[in-house]
C-alpha positions in Angstrom: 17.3 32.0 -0.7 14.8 29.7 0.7 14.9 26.7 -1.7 18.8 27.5 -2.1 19.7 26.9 1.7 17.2 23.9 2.2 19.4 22.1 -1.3 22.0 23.2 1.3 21.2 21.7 4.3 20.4 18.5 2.7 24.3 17.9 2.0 24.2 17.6 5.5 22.1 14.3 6.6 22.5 14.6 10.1 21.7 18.3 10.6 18.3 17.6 12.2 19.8 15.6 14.8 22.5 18.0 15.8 22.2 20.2 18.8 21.3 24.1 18.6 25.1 25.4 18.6 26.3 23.1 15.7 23.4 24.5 13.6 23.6 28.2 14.8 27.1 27.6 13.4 26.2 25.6 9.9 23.4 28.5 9.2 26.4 31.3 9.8 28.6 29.2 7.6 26.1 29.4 5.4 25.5 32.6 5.1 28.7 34.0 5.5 30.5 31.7 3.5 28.3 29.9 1.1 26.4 33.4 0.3 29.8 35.2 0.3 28.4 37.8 3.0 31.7 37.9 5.4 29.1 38.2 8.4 26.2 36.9 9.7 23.2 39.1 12.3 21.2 37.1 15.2 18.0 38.3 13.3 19.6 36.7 9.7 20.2 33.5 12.0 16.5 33.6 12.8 15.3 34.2 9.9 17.7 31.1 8.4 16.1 28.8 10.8 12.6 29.9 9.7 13.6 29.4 6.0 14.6 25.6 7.1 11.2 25.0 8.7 13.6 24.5 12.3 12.4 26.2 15.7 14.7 29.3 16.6 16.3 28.2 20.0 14.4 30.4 22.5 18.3 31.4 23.9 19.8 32.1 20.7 21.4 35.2 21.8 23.0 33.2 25.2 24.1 30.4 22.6 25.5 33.7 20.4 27.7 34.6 23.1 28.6 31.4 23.9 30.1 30.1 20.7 31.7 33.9 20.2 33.9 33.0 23.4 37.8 33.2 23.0 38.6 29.8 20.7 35.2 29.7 20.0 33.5 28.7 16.4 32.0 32.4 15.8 33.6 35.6 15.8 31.9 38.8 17.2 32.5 41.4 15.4 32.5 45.5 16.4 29.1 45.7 14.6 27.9 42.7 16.6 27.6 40.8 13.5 29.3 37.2 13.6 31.8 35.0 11.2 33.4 31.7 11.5 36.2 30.9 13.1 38.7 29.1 9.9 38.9 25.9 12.4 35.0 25.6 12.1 34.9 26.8 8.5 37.6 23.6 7.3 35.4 21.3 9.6 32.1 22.2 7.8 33.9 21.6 4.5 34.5 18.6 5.6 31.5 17.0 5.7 30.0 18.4 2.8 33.1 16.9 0.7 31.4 13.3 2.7 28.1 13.2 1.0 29.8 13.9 -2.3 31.9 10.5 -1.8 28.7 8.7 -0.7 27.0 9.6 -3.7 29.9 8.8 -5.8 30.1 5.3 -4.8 26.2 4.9 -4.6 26.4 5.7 -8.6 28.1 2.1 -9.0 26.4 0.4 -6.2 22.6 -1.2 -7.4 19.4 0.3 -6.3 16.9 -2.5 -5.4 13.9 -0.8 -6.4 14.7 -0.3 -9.7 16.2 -3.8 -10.1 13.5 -6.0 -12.0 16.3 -9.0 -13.2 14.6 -12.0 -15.8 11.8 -10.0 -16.6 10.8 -8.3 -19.9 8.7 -5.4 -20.1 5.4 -5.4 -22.5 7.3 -1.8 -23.2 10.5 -2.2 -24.6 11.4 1.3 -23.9 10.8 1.2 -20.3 13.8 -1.0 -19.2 16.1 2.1 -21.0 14.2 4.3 -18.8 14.6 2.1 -15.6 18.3 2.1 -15.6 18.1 5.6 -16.4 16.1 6.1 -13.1 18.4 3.7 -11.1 21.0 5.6 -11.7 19.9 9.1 -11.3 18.2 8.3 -8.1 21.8 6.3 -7.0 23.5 9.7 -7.8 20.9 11.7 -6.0 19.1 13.4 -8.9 16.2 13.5 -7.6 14.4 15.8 -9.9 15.2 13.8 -13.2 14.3 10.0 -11.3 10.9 12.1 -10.7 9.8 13.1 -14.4 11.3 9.8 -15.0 9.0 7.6 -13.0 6.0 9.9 -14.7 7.0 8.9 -17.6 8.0 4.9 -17.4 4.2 4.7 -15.4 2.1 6.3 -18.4 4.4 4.2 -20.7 3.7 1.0 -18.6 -0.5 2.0 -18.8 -0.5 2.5 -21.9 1.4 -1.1 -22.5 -1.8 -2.7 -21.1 -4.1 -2.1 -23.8 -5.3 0.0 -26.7 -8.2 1.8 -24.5 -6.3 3.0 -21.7 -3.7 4.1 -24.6 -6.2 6.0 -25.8 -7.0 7.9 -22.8 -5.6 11.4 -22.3 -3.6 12.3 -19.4 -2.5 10.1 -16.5 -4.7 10.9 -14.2 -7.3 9.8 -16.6 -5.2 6.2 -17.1 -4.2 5.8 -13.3 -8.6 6.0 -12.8 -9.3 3.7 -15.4 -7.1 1.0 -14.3 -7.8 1.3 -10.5 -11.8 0.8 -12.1 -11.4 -1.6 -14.7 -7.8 -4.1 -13.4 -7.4 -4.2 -17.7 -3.9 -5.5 -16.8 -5.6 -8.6 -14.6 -3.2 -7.7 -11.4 -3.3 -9.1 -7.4 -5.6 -6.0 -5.8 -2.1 -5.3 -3.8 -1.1 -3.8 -7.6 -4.2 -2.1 -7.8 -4.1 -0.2 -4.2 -0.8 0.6 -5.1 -2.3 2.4 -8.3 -3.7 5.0 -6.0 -0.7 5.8 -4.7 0.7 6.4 -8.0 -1.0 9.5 -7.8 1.6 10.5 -6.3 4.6 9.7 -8.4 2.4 11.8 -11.0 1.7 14.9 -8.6 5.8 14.8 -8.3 6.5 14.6 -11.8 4.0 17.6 -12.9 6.0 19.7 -9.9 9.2 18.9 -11.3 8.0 19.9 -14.9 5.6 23.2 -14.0 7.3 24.7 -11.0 10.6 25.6 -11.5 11.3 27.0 -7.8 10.1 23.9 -6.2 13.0 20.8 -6.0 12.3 17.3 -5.2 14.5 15.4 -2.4 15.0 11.6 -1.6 11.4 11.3 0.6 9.5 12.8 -2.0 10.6 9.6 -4.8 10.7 6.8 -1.6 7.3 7.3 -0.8 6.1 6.2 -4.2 8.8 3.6 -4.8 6.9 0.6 -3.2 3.7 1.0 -5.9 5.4 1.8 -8.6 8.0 -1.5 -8.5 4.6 -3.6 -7.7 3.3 -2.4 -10.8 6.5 -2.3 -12.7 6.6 -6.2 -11.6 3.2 -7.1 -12.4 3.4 -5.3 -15.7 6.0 -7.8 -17.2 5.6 -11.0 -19.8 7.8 -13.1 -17.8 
């Protein structure tokens, strides 16, 4: 359930900055609703919030009986267990129907980084897989935009010359170049090449470790090197 109510939560931008009551109430949706469990505990709340890496608010059981009040978001039931009010339950809905729109629209909207306009690839292949990786990441796939900027940065190495071709494994080719420059780029390229690790760290996690899910920090922190290489790695 862990992985399955972060994927959650993250239809929900703004949950971090929201104040203990609204996300007492989001987890009890949550769990009530999304998990089909009609009612939610105070100790399955806690345990939710641990799950989300979140502190439990030290008066969740004050906050409980607050938001159980008559016209409140939670109902208390005889067991003491809680559910959602319906008023609560169709203004949750509401904003998860508001990141599906967003992405929707960011499908047909252009994503800077992987925008490289006049320039031709000594790869061929690689522009099909940039504009494959625009638009996953513009739809929010984050998990296929990650095994597919592993793949377009060994395909871009191995453009630069038959011995780093040669070479097995990318962590073998991402060493080699930071050593040896064979593609003759500004040292900014090359320091970004160390970063790169990391675009192949989240690649192999997508690939080998099926309960672990990329989100949008994981690819933005290795977007900066990889379109300094992608732009140095060009014929024109």
């Amino acid at each position: 359930m862990k992985s399955k109510i972060n994927q959650w939560i993250n239809q929900l931008p703004k949950f971090q900055e929201l104040p203990d009551t609204d996300k007492i109430v989001r987890l009890a949706f949550f769990h009530t609703v999304e998990e089909r469990r009609g009612t939610v505990s105070r100790l399955e709340i806690e345990i939710l919030f641990d799950f989300i890496d979140v502190r439990v608010p030290t008066n969740l059981r004050r906050l409980l009986a607050h938001l159980s009040r008559p016209d409140g978001p939670l109902i208390k039931k005889a067991d003491g267990e809680y559910s959602v009010a319906r008023s609560a339950q169709n203004e949750i809905r509401g904003e998860l129907a508001v990141p599906v729109r967003a992405v929707a629209a960011a499908a047909h909207a252009p994503v800077a980084a992987f925008e490289f306009p006049d320039k031709n690839f000594r790869d061929a292949k690689v522009r099909v897989l940039v504009a494959e990786c625009k638009q996953c990441y513009g739809q929010g796939c984050w998990n296929a935009c990650g095994i597919l900027m592993r793949i377009i940065l060994e395909r871009t190495l191995d453009s630069l010359n038959a011995q780093v071709k040669a070479l097995r494994g990318l962590h073998d080719k991402l060493n080699f170049c930071i050593a040896n420059n064979p593609g003759g780029f500004a040292k900014t390229a090359i320091e970004g090449l160390k970063e790169l690790k990391g675009a192949k760290l989240i690649g192999d996690i997508v690939a080998h470790h099926s309960n672990i899910t990329l989100d949008r920090h994981d690819i933005d922190v290795v977007v900066i090197p990889f379109r300094l290489l992608l732009k140095e790695a060009t014929t024109i």
